[in-house]
RODO-2510 file (C-alpha; in nm, 4 decimals, decimal comma):
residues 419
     n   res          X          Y          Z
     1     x     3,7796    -7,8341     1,3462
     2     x     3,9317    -7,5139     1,2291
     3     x     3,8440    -7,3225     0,9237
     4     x     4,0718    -7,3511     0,6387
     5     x     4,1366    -6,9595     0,4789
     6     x     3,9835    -7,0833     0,1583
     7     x     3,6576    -7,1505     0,3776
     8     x     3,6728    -6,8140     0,5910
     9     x     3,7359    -6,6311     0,2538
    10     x     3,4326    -6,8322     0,1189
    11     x     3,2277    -6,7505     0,3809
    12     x     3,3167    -6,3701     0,3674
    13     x     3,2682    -6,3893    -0,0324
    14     x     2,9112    -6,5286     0,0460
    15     x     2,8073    -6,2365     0,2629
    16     x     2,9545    -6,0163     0,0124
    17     x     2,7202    -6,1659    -0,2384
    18     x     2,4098    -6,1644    -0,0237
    19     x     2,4733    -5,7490     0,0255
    20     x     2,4813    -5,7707    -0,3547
    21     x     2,1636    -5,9087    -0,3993
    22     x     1,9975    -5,6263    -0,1867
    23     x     2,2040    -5,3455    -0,3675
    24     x     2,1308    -5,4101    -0,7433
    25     x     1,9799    -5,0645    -0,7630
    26     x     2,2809    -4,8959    -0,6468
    27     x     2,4876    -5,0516    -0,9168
    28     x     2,2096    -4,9573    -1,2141
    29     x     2,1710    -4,5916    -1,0096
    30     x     2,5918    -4,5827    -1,1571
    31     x     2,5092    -4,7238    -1,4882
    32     x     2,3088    -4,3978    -1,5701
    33     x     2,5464    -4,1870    -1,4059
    34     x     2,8732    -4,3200    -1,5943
    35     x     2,7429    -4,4420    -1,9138
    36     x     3,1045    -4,5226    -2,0739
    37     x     3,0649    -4,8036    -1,8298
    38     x     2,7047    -4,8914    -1,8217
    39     x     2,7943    -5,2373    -1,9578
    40     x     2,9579    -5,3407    -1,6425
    41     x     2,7563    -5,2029    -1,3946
    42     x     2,4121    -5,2979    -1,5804
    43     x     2,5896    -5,6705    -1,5129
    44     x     2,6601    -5,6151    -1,1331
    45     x     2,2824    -5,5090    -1,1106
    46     x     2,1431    -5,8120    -1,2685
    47     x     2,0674    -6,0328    -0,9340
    48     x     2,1043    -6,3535    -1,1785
    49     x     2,4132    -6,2716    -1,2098
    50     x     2,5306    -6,2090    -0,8695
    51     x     2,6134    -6,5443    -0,7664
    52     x     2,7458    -6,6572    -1,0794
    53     x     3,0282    -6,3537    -1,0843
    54     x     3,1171    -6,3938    -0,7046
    55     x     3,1621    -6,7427    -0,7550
    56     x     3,4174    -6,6803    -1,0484
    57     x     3,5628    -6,4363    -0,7372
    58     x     3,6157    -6,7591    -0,5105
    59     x     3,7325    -6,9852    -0,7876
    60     x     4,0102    -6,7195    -0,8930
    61     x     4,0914    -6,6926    -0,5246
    62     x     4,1211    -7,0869    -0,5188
    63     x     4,3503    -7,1075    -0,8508
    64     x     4,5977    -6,8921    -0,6709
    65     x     4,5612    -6,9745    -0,3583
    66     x     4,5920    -7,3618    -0,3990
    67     x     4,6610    -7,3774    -0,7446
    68     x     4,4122    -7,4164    -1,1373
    69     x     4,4016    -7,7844    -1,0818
    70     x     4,2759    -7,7783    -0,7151
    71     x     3,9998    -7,4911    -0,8307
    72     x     3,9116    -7,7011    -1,1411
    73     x     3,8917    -7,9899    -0,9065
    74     x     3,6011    -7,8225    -0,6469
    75     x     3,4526    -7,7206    -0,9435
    76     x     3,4206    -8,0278    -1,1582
    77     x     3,2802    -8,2358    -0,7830
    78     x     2,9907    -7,9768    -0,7398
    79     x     2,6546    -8,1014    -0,8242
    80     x     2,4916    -7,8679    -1,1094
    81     x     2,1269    -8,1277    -1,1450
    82     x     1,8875    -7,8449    -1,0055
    83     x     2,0568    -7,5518    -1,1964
    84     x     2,0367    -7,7543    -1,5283
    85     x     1,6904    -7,8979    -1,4153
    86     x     1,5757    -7,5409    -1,3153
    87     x     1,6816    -7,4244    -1,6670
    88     x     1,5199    -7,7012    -1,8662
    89     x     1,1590    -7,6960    -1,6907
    90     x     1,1401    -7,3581    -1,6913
    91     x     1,1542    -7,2802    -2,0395
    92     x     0,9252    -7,6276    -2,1231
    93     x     0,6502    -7,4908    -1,8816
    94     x     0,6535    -7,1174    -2,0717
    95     x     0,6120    -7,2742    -2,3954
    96     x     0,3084    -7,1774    -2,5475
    97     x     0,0961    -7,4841    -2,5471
    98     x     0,1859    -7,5391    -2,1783
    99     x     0,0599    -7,2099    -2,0893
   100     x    -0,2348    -7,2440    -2,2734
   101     x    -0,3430    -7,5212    -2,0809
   102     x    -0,2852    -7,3893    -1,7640
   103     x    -0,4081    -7,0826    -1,8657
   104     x    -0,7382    -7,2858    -1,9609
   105     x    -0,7600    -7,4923    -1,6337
   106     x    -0,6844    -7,1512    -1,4275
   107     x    -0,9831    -6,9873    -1,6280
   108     x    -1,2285    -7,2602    -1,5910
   109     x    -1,2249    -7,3414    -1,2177
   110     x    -1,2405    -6,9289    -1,1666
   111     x    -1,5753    -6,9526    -1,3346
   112     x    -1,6886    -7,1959    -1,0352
   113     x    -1,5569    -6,9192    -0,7808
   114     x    -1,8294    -6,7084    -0,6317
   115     x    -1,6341    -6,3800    -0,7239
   116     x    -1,5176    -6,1670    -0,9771
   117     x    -1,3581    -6,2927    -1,2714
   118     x    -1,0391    -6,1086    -1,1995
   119     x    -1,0481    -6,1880    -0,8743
   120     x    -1,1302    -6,5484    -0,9046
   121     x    -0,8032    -6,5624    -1,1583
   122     x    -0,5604    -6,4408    -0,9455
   123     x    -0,6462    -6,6244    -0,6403
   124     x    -0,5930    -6,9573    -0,8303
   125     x    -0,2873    -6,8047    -0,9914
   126     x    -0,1410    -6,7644    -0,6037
   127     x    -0,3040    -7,0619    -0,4917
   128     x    -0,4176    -7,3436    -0,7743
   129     x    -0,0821    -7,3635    -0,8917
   130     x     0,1465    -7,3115    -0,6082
   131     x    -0,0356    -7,6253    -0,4908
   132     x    -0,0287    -7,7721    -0,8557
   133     x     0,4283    -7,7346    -0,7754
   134     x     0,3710    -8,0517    -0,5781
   135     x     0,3065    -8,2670    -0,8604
   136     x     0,4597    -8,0749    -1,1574
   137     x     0,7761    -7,9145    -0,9444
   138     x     0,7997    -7,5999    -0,7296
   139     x     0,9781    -7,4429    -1,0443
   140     x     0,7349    -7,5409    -1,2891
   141     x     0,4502    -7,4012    -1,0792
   142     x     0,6578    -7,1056    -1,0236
   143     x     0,7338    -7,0587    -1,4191
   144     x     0,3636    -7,1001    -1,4977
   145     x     0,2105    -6,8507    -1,2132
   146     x     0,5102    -6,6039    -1,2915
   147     x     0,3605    -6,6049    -1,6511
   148     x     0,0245    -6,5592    -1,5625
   149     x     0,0633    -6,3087    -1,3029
   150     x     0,2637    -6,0975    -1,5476
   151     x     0,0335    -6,1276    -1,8498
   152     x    -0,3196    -6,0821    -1,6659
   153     x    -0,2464    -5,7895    -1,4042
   154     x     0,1823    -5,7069    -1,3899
   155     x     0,1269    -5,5648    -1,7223
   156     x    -0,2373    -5,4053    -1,7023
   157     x    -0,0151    -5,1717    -1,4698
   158     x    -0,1407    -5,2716    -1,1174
   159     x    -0,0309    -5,0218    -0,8155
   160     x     0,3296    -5,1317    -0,6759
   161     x     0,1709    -5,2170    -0,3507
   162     x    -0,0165    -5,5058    -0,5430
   163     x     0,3211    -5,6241    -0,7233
   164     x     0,5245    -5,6773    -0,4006
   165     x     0,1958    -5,8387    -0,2350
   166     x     0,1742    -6,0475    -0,4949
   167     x     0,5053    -6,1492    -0,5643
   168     x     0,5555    -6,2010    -0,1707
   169     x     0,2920    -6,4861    -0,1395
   170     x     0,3639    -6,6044    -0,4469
   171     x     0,7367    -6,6602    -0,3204
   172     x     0,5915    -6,7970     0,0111
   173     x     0,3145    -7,0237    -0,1416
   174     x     0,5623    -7,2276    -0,3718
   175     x     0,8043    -7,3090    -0,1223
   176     x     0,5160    -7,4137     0,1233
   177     x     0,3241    -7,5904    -0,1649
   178     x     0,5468    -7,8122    -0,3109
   179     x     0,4882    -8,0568     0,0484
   180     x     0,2043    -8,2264    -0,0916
   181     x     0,4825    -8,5178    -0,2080
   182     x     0,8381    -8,5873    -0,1128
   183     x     0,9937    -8,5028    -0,4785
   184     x     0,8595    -8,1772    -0,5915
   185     x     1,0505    -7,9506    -0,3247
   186     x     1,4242    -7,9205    -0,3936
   187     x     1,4256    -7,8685     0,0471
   188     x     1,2374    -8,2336     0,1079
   189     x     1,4253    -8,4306    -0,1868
   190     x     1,7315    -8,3425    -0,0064
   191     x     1,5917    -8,5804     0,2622
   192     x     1,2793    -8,7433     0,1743
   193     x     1,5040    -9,0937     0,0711
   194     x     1,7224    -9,1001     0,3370
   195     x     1,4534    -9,0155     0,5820
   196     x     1,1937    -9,2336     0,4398
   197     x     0,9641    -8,9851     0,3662
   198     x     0,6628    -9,1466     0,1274
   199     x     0,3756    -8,9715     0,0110
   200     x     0,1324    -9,0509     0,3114
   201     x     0,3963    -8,8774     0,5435
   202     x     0,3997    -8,5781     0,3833
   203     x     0,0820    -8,4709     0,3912
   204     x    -0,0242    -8,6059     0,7146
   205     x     0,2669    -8,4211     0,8679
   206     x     0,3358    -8,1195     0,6245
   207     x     0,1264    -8,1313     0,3647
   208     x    -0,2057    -8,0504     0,4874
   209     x    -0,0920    -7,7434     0,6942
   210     x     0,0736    -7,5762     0,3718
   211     x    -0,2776    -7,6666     0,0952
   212     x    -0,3958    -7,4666     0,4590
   213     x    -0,1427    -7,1776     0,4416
   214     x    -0,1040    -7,1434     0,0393
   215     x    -0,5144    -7,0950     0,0462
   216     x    -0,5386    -6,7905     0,3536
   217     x    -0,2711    -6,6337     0,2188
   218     x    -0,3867    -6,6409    -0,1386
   219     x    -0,7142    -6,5250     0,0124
   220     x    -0,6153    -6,2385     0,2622
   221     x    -0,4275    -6,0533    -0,0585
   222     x    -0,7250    -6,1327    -0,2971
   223     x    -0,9358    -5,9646    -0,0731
   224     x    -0,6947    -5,6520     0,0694
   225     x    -0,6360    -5,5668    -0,3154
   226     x    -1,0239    -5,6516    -0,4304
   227     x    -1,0975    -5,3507    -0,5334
   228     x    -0,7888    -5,2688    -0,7581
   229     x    -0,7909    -5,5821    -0,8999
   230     x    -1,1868    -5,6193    -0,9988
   231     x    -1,0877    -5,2962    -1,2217
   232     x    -0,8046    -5,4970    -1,3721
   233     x    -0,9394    -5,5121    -1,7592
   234     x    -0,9659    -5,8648    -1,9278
   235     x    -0,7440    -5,9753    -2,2228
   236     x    -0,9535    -6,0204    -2,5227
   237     x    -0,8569    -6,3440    -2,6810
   238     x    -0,7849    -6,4178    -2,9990
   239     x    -0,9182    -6,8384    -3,0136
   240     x    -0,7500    -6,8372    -3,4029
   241     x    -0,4635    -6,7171    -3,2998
   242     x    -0,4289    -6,9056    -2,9735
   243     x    -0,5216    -7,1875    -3,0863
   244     x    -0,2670    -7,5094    -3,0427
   245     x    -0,3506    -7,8507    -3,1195
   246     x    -0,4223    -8,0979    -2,9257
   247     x    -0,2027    -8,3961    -3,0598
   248     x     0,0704    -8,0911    -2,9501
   249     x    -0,0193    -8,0094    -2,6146
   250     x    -0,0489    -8,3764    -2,5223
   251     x     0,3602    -8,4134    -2,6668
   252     x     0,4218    -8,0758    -2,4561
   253     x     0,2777    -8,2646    -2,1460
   254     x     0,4831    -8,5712    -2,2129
   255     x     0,7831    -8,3695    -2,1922
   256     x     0,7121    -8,2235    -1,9171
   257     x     0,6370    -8,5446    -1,7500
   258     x     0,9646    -8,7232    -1,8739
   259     x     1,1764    -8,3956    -1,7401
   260     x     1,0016    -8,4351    -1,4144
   261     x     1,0593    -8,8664    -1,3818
   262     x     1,3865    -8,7826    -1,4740
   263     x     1,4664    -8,4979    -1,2548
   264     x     1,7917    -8,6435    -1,0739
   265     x     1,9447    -8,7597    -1,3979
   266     x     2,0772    -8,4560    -1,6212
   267     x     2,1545    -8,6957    -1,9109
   268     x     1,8177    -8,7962    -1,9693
   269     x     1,5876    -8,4603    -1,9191
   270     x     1,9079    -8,2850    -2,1337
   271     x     1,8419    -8,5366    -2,3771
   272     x     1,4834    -8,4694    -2,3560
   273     x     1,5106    -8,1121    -2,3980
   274     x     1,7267    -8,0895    -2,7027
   275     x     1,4414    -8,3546    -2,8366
   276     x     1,1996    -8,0809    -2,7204
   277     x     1,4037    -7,8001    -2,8931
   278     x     1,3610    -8,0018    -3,1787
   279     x     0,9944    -8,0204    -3,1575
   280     x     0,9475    -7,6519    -3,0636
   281     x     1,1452    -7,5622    -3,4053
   282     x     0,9413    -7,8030    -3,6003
   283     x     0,6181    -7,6314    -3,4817
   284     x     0,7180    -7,2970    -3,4448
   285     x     0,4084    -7,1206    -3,5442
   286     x     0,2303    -7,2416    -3,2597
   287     x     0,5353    -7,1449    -3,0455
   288     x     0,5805    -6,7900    -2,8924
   289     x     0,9394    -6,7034    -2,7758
   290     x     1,0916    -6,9775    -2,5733
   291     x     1,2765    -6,7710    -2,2318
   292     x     1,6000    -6,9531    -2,3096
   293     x     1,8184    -6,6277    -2,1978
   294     x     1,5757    -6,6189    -1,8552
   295     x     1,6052    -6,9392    -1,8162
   296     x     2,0415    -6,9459    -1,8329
   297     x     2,0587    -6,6565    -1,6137
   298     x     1,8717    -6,7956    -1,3335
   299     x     2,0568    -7,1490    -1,3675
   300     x     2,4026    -6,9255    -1,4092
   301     x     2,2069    -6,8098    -1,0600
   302     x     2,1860    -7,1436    -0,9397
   303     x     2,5195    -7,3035    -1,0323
   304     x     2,6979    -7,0027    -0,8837
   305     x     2,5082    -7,0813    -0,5447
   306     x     2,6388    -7,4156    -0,5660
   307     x     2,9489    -7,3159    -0,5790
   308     x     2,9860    -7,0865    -0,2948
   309     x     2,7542    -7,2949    -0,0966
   310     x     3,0103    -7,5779    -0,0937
   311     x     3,2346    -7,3890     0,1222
   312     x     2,9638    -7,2778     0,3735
   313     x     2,9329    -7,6361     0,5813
   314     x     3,1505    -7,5525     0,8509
   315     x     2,9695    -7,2968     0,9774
   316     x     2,6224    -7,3734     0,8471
   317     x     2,5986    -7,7684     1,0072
   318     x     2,7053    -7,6588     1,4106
   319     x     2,4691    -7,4004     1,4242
   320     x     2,2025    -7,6715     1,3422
   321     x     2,3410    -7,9071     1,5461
   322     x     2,3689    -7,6772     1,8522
   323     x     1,9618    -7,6237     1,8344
   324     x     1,6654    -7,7729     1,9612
   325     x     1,3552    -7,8927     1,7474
   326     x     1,1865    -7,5226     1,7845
   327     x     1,4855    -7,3561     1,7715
   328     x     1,5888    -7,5264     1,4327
   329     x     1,2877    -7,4154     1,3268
   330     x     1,3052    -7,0738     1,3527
   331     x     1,6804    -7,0763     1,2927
   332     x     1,6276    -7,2552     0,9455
   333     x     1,3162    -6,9948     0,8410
   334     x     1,5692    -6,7159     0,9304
   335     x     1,9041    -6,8901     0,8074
   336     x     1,7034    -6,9396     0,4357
   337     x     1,6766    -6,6451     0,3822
   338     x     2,0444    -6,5991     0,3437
   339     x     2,1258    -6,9403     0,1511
   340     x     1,9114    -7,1544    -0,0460
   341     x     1,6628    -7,3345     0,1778
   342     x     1,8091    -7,7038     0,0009
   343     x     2,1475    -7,6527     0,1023
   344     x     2,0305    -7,6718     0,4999
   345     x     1,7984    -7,9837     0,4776
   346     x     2,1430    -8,1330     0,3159
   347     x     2,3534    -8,0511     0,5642
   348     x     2,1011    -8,1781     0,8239
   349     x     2,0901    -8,5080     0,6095
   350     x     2,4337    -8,5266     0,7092
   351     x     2,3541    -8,5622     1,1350
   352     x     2,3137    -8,8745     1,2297
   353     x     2,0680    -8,9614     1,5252
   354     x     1,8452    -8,6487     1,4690
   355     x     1,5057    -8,6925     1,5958
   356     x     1,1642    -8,7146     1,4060
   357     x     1,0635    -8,3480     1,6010
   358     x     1,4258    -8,2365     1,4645
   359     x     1,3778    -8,3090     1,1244
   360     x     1,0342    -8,2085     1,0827
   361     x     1,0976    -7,8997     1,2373
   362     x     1,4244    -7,8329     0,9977
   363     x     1,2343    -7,9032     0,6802
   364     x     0,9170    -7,7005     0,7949
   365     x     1,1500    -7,3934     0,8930
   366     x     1,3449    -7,4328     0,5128
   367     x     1,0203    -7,4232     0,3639
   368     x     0,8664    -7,1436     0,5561
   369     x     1,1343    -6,9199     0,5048
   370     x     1,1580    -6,9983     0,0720
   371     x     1,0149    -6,6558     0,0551
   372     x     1,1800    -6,4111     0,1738
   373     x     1,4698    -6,3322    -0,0339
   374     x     1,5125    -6,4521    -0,4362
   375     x     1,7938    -6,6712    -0,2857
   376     x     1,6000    -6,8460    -0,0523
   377     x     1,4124    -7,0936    -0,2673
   378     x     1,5608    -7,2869    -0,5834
   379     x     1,2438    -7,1776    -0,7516
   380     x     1,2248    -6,7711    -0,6786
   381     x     1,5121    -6,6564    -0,9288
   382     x     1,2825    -6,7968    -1,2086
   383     x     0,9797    -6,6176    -1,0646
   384     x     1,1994    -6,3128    -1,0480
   385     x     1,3652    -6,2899    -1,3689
   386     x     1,0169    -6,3454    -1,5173
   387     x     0,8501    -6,0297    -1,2968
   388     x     1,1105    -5,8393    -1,2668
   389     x     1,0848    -5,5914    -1,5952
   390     x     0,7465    -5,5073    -1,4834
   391     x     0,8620    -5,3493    -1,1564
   392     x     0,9555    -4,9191    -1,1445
   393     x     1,3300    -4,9597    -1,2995
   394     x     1,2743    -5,2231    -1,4045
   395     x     1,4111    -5,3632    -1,0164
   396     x     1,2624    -5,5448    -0,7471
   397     x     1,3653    -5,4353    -0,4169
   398     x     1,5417    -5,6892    -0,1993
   399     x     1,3938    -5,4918     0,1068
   400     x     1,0455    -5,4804    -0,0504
   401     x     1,0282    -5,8492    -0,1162
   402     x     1,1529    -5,9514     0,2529
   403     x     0,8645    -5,7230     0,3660
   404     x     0,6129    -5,8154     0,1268
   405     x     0,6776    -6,2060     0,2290
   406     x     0,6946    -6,1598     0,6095
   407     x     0,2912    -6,1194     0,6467
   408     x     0,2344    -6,4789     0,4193
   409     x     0,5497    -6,6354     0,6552
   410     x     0,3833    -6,5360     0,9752
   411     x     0,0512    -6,7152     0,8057
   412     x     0,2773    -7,0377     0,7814
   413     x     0,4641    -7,0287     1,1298
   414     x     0,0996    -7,0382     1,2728
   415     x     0,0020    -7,3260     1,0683
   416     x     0,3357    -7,5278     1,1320
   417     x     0,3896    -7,4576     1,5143
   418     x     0,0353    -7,4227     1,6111
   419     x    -0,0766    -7,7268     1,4805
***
């Protein structure tokens, strides 16, 4: 079948936005060089944003192309659950008592780790709770390592070597982490029902090779940076003033929980949040900000993705159908990185008569690839709008993260083709 226009010029916006994403700098280098318009081009160089504005490109295409109502239409039959859902865990799992706990659980098994403190920290951080995503959601585990990472050594002014490192297994290690079980990984819920993929088949055919890959990859980087990041100071705490009690933490939890159950029904985890919201006001002294802004920008991320991704089946589903098992592997770990790794386990969803290899090998490859680009993974605009304002200009290279991931990927190719 033939390509409508409004799919060819979909496609074509799509690339457009992809070259975005690895040219914010260019757009903030003309923000300081034209200042009367710094607004503007501070906007083009927000990679939340991308997606979001060149969808608003497409759907103003669509209203004149085929008319308001038929844009309105396309618009109104996307599905917007992990953009909302994205939004709404995020900024439960920053909230102070949340963090605290983690921050407590992180800090207690380090002291069972034969290393430095340090050390022993930010291993678990890349490899404790990347893990922890398959129970608690890839973007939960991202929003809580982001947020430790940043507090503990992104803002104790680590070398940039170290940042991209760091942020390049911890990109890689939630999208290979969240296998453990077939709901936590927006890639396997796009297939785990349909497929009949239970908890037992996970990890006896994905699972254990990612707790595998997350743990030498976290390793390797703990021990190539060991020296920089033994000298990495500790943050004197202040017990009084981080103190949150317990009756709290448990209703934090329970939220969290309820989000989670709930994740494929935005009428009861929004319902949940604004309870939350509620909650959060109530008890605001033992409350630090809530990242409601970070949060909207990377669902405005999300839902834009959505949007443009809808167009993008007519190419995307022949070139997986036209592959063998190995080849859709290492098509899918390279075709992520240019669309979000859940939006080609979908489409797969859609073949009928696919083989066990086949569809092993598809969600494998989605999953290996999550890393490389902030696009690939439903969970790495959170980790980057969190990180991001620590990097020089306050920008993290699109260039420097591929590169940065590609050493952690190559760990998890081994471990899924070797194997």
């Amino acid at each position: 079948m033939n390509p409508s226009t409004i799919q060819i010029v979909a496609a074509l916006i799509f690339a457009i936005a992809v070259l975005h994403t690895f040219s914010a700098k260019f757009f903030e280098k003309l923000a300081h060089r034209y200042p009367n318009h710094a607004g503007v081009y501070h906007l083009l160089g927000e990679v939340e944003a991308v997606f979001g504005f060149w969808a608003m490109v497409l759907a103003l295409f669509m209203a004149f192309a085929v008319g308001p109502g038929s844009a309105v239409e396309y618009l109104e039959t996307r599905n917007y659950t992990e953009p909302l859902f994205v939004f709404v865990i995020m900024v439960i799992a920053a909230s102070k008592p949340i963090l605290r706990l983690a921050l407590a659980c992180v800090e207690a098994s380090a002291r069972r780790l034969p290393m430095n403190r340090s050390m022993a920290i930010y291993f678990l951080s890349l490899s404790l709770l990347p893990l922890l995503g398959s129970f608690i959601t890839e973007p939960a585990a991202m929003t809580l390592a982001a947020l430790l990472l940043r507090a503990r050594y992104y803002n104790a002014a680590i070398s940039t070597r170290l940042m991209y490192a760091t942020i390049g297994v911890l990109f890689v290690n939630v999208s290979i982490g969240g296998t453990l079980t077939p709901y936590a990984a927006p890639p396997v819920l796009m297939v785990a029902a349909k497929w009949g993929w239970d908890l037992p088949f996970m990890i006896l055919n994905l699972g254990w090779r990612s707790a595998i890959a997350v743990i030498i990859n976290a390793a390797i980087v703990t021990w190539l940076f060991r020296v920089e990041l033994s000298r990495v100071p500790s943050i004197e705490k202040n017990d009084e003033a981080d103190r949150v009690p317990l009756a709290l933490t448990l209703v934090h939890l329970l939220f969290l929980a309820g989000v989670v159950v709930a994740a494929h029904h935005p009428v009861i985890f929004m319902g949940l949040f604004l309870f939350f919201l509620g909650i959060a006001s109530a008890y605001s002294r033992y409350q630090e900000r809530l990242i409601l802004r970070e949060g909207l920008m990377v669902a405005f991320f999300l839902a834009g993705l959505v949007v443009l991704g809808g167009q993008q089946q007519w190419w995307l589903q022949p070139a997986l159908e036209a592959m063998s098992p190995t080849a859709v592997y290492y098509g899918a770990t390279a075709l992520t990185a240019i669309t979000d790794n859940a939006a080609l386990t979908y489409l797969g969803s859609l073949v009928e008569g696919l083989s066990d290899e086949f569809k092993l090998s598809l969600v494998a490859g989605a999953v290996t690839g999550g890393g490389l680009t902030v696009i690939a993974n439903a969970p790495n605009p959170a980790g980057y709008s969190i990180l991001r304002g620590t990097f020089p200009q306050q920008e993290i290279s699109a260039a420097g993260l591929l590169l940065a991931a590609l050493p952690p990927t190559l760990v998890a190719i081994i471990l899924f083709r070797a194997f």
